[in-house]
N, C-alpha and C positions, 0 to 999 in steps of 0.2 A: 494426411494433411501435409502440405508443404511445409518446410520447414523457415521460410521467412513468415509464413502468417500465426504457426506460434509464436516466435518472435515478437512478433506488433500485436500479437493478441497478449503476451504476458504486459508488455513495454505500457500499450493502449490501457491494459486494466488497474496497474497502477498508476497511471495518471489519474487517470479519475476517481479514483478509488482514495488517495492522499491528498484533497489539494489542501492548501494550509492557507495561501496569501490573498487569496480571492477573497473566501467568505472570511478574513482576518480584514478584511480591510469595509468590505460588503454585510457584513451580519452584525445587526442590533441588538437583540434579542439573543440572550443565553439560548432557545429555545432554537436557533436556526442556525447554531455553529455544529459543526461537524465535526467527528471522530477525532482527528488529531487538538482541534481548537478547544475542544469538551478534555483532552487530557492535559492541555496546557492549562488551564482554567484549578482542575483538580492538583496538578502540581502548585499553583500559588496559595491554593486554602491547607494551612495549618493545622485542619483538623483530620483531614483525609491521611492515613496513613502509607509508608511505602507499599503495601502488599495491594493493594487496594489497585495503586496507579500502575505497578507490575500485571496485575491482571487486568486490566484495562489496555493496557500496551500489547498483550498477548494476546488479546481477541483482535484488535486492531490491527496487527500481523498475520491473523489466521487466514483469514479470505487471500491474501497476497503469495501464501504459501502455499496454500491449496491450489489456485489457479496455478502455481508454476510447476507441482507436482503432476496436474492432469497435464500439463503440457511440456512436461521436462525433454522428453525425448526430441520432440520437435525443436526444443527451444537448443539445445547442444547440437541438434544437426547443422541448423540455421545459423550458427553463431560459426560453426569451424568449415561448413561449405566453402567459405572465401579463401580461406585462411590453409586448406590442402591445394598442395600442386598437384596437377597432372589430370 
């Protein structure tokens, strides 16, 4: 694989993967917020404890991690291509 389309494959997948201000401004319904807006939500309720929203935060990193590990190699070749002379 070239190493610019890991790059925009890592870049591409968390964009989409995080958006926060879209459906923050767009979703009505508890039921149609997404990942990061659903942990904002459990941080302002008082009953939910810290371990709770630490594991919550951890899976919501998982997928973002993973993709960057199947594509690490790509993604370090792509980023220092430019950046070697010669």
């Amino acid at each position: 694989m070239p190493p610019a389309l890991g790059v925009i494959g890592i870049f591409g997948f968390t964009m989409i993967w995080d958006p926060y201000m879209l459906p923050l401004l767009v979703a009505t319904d508890p039921a149609q917020y997404t990942l990061p807006l659903a942990l904002r939500s459990l941080r302002s309720d008082d009953q939910v404890g810290i371990g709770v929203l630490l594991v919550g935060a951890f899976l919501a990193m998982l997928p973002s991690v993973l993709a960057f590990l199947a594509l690490q190699r790509s993604f370090v070749r792509g980023l220092t291509s430019g950046a070697v002379k010669g």
